[in-house]
NUKOLVEX-208780 format. One record per residue: residue in one letter; x, y, z of N, C-alpha, C in turn. Coordinates in steps of 0.02 Angstrom, whole numbers. Layout:
<nodes>
A,X,Y,Z,X,Y,Z,X,Y,Z
...
</nodes>
This chain:
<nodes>
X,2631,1170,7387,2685,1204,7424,2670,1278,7427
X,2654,1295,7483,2647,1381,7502,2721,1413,7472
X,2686,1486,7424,2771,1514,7399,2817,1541,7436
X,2776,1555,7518,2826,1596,7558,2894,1543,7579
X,2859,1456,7573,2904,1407,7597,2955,1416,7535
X,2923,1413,7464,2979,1394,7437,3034,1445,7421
X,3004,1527,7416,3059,1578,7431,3085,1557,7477
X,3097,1540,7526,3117,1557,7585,3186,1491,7578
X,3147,1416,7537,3223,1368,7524,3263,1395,7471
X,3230,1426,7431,3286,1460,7359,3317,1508,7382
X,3309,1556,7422,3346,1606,7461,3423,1556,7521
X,3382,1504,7533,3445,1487,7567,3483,1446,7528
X,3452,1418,7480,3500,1387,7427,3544,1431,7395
X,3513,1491,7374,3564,1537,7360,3613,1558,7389
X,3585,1584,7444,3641,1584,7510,3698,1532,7534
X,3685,1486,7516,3730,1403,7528,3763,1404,7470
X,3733,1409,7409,3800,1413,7349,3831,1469,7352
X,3826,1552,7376,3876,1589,7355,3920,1578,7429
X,3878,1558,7478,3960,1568,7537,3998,1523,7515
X,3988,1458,7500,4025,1384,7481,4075,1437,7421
X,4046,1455,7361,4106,1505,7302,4139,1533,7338
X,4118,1583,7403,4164,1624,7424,4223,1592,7466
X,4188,1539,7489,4259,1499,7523,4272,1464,7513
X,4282,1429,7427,4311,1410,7400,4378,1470,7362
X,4344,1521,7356,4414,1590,7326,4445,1590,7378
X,4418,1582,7444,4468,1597,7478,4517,1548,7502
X,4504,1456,7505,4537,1422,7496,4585,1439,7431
X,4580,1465,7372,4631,1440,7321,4637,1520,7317
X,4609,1569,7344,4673,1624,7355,4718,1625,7389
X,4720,1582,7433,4786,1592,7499,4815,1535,7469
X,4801,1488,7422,4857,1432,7406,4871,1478,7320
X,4839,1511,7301,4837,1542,7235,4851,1481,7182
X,4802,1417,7182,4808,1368,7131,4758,1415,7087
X,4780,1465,7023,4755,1496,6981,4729,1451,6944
X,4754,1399,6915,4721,1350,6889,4659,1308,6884
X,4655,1306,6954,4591,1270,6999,4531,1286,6982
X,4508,1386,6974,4457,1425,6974,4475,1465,6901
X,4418,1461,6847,4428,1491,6780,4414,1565,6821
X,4445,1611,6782,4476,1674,6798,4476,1709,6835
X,4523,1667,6891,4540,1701,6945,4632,1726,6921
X,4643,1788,6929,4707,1796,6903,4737,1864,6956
X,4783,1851,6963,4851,1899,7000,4886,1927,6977
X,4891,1979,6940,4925,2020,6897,5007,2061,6923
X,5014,2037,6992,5074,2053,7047,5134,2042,7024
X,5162,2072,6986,5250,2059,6961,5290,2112,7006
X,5350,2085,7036,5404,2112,7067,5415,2185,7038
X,5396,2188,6965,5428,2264,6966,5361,2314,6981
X,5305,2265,6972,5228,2307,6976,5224,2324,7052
X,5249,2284,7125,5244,2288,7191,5296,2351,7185
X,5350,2356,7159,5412,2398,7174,5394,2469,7161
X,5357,2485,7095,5326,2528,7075,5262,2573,7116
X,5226,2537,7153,5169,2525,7176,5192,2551,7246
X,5238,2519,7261,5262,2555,7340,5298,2607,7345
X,5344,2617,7282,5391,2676,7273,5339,2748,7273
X,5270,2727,7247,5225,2783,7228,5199,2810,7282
X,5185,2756,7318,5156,2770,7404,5193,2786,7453
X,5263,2785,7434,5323,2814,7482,5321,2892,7477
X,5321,2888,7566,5319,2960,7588,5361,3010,7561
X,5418,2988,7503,5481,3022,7477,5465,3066,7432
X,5456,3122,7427,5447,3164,7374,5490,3166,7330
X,5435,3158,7274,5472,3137,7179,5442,3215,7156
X,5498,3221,7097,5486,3283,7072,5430,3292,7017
X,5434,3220,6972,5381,3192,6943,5352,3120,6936
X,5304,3124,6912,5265,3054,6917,5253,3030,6867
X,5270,2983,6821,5241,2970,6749,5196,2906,6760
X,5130,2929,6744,5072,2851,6739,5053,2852,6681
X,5064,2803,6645,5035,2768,6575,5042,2703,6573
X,5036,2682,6490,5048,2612,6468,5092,2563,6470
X,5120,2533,6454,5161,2504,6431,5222,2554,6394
X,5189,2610,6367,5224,2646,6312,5243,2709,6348
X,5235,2716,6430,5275,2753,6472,5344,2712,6484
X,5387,2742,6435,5451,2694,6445,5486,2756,6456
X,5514,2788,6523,5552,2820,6560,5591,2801,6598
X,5651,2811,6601,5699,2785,6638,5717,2823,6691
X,5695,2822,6757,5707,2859,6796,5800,2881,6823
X,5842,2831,6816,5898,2843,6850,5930,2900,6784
X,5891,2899,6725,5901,2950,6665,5914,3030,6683
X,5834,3025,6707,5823,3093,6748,5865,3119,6800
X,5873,3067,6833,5911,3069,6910,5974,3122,6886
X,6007,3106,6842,6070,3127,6807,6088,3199,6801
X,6015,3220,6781,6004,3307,6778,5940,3333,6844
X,5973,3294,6908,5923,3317,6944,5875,3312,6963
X,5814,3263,6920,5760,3274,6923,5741,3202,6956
X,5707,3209,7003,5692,3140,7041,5623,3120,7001
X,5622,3073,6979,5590,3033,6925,5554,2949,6951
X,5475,2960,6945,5461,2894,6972,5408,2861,6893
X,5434,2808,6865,5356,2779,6828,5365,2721,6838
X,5255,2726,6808,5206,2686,6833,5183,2680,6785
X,5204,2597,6761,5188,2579,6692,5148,2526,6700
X,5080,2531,6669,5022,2486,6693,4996,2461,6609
X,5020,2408,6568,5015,2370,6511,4927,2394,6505
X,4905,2416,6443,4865,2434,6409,4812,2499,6441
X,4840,2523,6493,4813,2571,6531,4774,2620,6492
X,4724,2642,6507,4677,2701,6460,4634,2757,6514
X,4633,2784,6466,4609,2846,6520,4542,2832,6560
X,4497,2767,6553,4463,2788,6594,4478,2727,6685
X,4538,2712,6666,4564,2670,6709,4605,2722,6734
X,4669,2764,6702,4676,2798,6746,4643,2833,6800
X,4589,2871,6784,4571,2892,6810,4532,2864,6870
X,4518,2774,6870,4503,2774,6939,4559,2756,6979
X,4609,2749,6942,4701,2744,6982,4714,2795,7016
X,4693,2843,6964,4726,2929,7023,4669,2929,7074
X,4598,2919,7070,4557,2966,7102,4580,2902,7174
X,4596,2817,7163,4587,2795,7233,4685,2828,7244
X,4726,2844,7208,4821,2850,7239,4829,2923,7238
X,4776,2971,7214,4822,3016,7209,4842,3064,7298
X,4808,3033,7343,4830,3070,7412,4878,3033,7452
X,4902,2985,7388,4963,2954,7411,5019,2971,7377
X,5046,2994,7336,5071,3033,7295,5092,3092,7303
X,5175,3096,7319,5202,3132,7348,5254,3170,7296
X,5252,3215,7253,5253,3220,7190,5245,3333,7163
X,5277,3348,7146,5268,3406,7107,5222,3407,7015
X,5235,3353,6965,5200,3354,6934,5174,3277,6913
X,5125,3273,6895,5111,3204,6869,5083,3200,6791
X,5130,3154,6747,5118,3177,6685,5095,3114,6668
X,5043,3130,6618,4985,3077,6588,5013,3055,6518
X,5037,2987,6520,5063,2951,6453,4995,2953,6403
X,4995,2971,6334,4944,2972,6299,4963,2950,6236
X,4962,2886,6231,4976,2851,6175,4912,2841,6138
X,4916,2866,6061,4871,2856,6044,4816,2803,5993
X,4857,2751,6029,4785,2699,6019,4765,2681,6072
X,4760,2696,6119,4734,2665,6169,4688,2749,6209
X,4649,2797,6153,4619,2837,6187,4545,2807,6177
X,4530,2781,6212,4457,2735,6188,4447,2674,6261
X,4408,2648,6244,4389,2593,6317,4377,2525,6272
X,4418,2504,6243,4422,2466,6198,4433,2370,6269
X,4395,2337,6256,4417,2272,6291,4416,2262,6373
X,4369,2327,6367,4350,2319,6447,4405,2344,6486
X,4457,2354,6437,4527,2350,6504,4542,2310,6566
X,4516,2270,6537,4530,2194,6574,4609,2179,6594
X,4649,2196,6571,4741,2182,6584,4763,2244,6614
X,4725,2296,6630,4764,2354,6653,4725,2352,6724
X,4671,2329,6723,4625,2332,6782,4625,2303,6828
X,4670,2227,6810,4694,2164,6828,4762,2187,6869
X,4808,2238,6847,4865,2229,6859,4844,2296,6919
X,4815,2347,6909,4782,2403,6985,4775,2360,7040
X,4701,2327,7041,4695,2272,7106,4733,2228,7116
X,4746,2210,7090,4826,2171,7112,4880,2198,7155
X,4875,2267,7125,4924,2299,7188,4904,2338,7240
X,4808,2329,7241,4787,2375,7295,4733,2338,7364
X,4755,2385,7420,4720,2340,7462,4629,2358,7435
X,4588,2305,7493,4522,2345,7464,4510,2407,7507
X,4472,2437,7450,4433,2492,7470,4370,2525,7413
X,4351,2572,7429,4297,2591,7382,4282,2583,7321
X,4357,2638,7324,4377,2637,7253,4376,2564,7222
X,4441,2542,7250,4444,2456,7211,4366,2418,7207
X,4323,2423,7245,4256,2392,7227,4252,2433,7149
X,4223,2515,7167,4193,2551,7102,4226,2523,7040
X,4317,2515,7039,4357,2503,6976,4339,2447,6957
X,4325,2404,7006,4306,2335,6970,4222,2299,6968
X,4190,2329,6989,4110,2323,6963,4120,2377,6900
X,4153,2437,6902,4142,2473,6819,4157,2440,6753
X,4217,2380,6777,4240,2346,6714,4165,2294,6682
X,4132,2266,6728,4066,2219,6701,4083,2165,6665
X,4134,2140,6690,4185,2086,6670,4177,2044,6730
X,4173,1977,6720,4161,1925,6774,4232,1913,6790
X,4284,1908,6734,4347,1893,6763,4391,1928,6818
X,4369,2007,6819,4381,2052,6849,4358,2040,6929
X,4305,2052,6916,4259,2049,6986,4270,1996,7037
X,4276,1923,6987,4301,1857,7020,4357,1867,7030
X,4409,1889,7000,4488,1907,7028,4500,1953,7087
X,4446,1997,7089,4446,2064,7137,4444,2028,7220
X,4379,1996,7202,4357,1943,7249,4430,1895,7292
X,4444,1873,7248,4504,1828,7268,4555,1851,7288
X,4587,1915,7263,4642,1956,7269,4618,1976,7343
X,4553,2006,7374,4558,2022,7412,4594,1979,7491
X,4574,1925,7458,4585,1862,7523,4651,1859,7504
X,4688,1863,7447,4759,1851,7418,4813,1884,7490
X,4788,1942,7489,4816,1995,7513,4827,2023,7584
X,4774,1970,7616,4757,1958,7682,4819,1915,7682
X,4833,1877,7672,4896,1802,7669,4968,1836,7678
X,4957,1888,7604,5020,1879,7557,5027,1979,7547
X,5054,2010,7613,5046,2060,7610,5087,2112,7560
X,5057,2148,7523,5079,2212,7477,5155,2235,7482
X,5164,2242,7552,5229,2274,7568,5278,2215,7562
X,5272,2178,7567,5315,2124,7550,5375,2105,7479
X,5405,2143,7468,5419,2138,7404,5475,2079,7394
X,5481,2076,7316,5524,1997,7291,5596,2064,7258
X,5666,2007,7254,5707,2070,7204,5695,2056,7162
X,5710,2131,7122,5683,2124,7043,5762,2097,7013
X,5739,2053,6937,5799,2030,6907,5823,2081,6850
X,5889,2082,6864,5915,2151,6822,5895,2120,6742
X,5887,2217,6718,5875,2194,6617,5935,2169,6602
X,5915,2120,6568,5997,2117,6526,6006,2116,6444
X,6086,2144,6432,6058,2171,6365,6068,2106,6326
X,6031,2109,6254,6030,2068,6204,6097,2044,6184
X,6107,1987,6149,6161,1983,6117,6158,1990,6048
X,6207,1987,6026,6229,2004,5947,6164,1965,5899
X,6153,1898,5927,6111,1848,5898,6047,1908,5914
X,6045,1905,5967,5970,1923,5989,5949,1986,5956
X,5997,2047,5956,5956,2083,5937,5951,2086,5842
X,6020,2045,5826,5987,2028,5746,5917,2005,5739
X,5911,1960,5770,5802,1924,5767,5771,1975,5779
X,5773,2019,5843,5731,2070,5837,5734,2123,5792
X,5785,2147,5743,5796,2178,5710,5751,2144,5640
X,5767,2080,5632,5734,2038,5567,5643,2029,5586
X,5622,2009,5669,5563,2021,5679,5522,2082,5670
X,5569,2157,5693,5527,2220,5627,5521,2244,5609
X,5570,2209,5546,5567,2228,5481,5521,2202,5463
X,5498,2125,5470,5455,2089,5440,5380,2120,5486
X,5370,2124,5542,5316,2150,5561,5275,2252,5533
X,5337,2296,5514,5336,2338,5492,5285,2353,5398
X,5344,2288,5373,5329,2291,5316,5252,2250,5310
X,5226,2229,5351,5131,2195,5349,5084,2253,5391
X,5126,2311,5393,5054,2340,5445,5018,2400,5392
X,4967,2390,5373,4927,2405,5302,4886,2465,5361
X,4868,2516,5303,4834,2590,5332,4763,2542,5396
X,4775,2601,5447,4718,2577,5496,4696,2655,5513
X,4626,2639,5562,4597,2678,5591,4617,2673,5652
X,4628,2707,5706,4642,2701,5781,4571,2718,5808
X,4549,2675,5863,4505,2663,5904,4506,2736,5925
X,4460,2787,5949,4449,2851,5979,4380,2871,6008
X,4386,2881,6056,4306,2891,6091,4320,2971,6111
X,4276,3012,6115,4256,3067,6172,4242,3055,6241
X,4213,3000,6257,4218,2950,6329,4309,2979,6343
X,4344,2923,6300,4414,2921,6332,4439,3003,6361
X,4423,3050,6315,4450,3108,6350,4408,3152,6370
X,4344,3142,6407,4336,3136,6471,4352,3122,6532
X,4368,3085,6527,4409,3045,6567,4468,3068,6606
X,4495,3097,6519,4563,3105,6535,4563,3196,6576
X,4491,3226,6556,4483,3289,6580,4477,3285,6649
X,4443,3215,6692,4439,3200,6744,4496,3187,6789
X,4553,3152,6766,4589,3142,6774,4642,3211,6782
X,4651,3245,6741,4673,3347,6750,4660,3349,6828
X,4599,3350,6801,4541,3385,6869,4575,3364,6930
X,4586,3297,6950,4580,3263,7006,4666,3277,7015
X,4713,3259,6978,4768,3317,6983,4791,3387,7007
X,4757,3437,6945,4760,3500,6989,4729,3507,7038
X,4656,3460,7067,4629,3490,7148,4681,3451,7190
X,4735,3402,7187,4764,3388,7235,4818,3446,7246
X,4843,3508,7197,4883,3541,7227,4939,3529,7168
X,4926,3491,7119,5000,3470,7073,5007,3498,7016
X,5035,3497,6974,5039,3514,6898,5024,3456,6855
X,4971,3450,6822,4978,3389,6766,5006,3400,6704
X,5016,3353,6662,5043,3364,6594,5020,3298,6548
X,5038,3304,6473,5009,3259,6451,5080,3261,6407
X,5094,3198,6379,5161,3155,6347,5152,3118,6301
X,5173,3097,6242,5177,3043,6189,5233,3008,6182
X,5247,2957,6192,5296,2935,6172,5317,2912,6102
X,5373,2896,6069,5371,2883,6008,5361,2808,6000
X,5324,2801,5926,5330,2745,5906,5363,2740,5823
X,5352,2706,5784,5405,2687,5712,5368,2746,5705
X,5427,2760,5647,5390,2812,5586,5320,2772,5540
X,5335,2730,5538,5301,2681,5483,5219,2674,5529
X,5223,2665,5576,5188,2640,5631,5115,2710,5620
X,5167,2763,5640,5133,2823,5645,5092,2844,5598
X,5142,2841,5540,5098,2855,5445,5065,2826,5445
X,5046,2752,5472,4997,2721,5429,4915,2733,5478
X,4948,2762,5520,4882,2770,5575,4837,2824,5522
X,4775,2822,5493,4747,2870,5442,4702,2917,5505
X,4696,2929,5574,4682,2964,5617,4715,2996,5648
X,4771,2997,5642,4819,2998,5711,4818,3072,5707
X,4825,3115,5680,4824,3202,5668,4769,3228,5716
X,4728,3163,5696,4636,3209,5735,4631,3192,5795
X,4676,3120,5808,4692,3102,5901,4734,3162,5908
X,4788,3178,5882,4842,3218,5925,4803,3288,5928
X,4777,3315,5873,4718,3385,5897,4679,3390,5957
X,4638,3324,5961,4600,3348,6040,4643,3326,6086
X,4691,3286,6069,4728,3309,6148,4778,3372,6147
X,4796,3377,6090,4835,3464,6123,4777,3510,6123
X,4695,3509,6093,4642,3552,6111,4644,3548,6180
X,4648,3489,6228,4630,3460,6289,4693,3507,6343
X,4739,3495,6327,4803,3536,6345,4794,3604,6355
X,4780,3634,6292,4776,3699,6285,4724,3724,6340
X,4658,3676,6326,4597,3723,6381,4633,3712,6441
X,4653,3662,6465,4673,3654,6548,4755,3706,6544
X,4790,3721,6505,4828,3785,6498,4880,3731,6548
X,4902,3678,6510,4982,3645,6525,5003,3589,6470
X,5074,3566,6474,5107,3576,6424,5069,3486,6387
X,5085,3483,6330,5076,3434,6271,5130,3399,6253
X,5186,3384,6248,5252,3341,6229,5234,3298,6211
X,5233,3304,6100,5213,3255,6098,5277,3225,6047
X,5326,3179,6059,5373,3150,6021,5367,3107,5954
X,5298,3100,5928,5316,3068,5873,5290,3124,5825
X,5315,3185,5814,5295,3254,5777,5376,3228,5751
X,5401,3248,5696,5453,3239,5621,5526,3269,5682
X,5501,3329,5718,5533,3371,5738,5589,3328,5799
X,5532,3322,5829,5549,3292,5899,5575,3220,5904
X,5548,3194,5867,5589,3120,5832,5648,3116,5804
X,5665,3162,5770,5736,3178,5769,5791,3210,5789
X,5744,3231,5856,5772,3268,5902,5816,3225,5961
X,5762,3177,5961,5784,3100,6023,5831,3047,5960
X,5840,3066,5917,5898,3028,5892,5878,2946,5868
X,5812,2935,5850,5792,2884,5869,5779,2831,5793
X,5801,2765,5770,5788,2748,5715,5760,2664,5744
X,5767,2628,5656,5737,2579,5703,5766,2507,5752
X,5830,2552,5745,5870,2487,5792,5849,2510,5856
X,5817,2578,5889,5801,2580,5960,5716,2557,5964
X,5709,2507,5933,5654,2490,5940,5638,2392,5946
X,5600,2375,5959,5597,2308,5998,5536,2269,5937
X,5503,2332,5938,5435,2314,5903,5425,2399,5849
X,5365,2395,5837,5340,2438,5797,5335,2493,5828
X,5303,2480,5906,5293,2532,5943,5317,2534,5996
X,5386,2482,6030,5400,2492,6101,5470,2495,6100
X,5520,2532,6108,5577,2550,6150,5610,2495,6150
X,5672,2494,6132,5744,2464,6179,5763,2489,6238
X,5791,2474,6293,5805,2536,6320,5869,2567,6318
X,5903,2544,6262,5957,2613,6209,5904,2653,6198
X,5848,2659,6186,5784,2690,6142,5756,2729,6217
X,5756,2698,6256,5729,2740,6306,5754,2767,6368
X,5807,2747,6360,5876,2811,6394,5899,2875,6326
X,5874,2852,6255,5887,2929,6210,5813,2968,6225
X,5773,2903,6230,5686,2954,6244,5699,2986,6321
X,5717,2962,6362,5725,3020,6429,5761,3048,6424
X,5816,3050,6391,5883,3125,6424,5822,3182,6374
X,5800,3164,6319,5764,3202,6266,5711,3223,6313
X,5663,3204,6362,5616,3231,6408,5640,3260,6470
X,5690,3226,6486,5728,3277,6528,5755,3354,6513
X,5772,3354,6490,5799,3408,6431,5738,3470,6437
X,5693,3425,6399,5616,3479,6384,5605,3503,6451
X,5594,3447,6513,5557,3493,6562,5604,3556,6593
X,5669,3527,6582,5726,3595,6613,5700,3652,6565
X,5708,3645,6494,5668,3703,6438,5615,3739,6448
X,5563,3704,6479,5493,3728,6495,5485,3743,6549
X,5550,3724,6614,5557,3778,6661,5501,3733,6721
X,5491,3671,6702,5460,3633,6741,5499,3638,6805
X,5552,3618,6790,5596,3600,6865,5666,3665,6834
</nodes>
């Protein structure tokens, strides 16, 4: 067999198995049987579309809050004293994901400041960021960016989801939104269990190290950057977590240093709430808490009037 013949059938065999994959994603993206294809996944929740379009609305917000999970801001909080208030809470988000969030939204972003949630375990690139990366393309059409964000992860689940989402989206358009179902509060039962869930989770969390890279705040310097050249003010934020939570972190002093070092060089503000001061400033114990480290939102209507407050102080707004 001459090799030019047999390149020439392995080239089309190749060619015959990836179009057949590709239109097979696109059969079970437009029916979205997630099941069908191992990790193909849609990260699209009603409040993630609501969020997602509120950000891209031509309406000018006074601020912008993008972080974790642990950006727990209550916007209608703000509203109260004025301040038109939008967040964008993207579950395990890290700085080097933000930063390809702002660099493909930020000329969509209609906004006076945009403040960077910096919780500190998650300053590091810990897990690929596979769940925060998942839940971006999910809410974006394609484009560059969305290729770069998701070939950077080097995650097959990613790439294969990216893939699929794109055809998703062709179907099942962005603007389309579902209503969201109102929070509702706990009952007497309920929040006793969560109250008994942590105590008991509190009392097992033994001294740790927190994950920390120089990568991550890079990133996060990139992220400044791509901020102030759009014309905005950035800022950087902590939210609180337990007291218990905090002590036992045996780093957490040397995370919170380079990011108020990080602050200081770019010359804007640091707010960071789990300092002795400021924690007892937001009034906060551990019945406003769910977990070790996340908010009730009794806990995070006392954490916003408390950030509301600051930016009127600091003359933000």
């Amino acid at each position: 067999m001459k090799p030019g013949y047999f390149f020439k059938r392995l080239f089309l065999f190749i060619s015959f198995a990836l179009a057949s994959y590709i239109f097979l994603l696109i059969v079970f993206s437009h029916n979205f049987f997630k099941n069908k294809i191992p990790n193909l996944h849609n990260f699209s929740t009603p409040r993630e579309i609501k969020e997602f379009s509120e950000l891209r609305s031509p309406v000018n917000k006074d601020i912008v809050f993008i972080g974790s999970s642990h950006a727990e801001f209550e916007p209608p909080v703000f509203q109260q004293d004025g301040i038109k208030a939008l967040n964008v809470s993207i579950s395990s988000l890290r700085p080097i994901t933000a930063y390809y969030f702002l660099k493909g939204e930020i000329q969509n972003i209609s906004c006076k400041v945009i403040a960077l949630e910096t919780y500190y375990h998650l300053i590091n690139e810990e897990y690929l960021y596979k769940e925060a990366i998942l839940q971006i393309i999910g809410n974006e059409h394609m484009s560059m960016n969305f290729a770069q964000m998701t070939l950077a992860s080097k995650d097959f689940a990613v790439i294969n989801s990216g893939i699929g989402i794109c055809f998703y989206h062709a179907f099942h358009p962005l603007n389309i939104m579902e209503p969201l179902e109102p929070e509702t509060t706990p009952t007497a039962t309920g929040k006793a269990t969560v109250a008994a869930k942590l105590k008991d989770e509190l009392s097992n969390i033994e001294p740790y190290t927190s994950p920390f890279t120089n990568t991550a705040i890079m990133y996060l310097q990139q992220s400044i950057d791509i901020i102030k050249n759009s014309g905005k003010k950035a800022m950087l934020i902590m939210a609180p977590v337990t007291e218990t939570q905090k002590n036992k972190c045996l780093n957490y002093a040397m995370i919170c240093n380079s990011l108020d070092s990080l602050a200081k060089k770019n010359d804007i503000p640091f707010l960071n709430y789990n300092t002795p001061e400021n924690f007892a400033r937001v009034g906060l114990s551990n019945d406003d808490f769910y977990d070790s480290n996340h908010l009730t939102k009794n806990g995070k209507e006392k954490f916003s009037k408390t950030v509301s407050q600051d930016l009127k102080k600091l003359n933000i707004f």
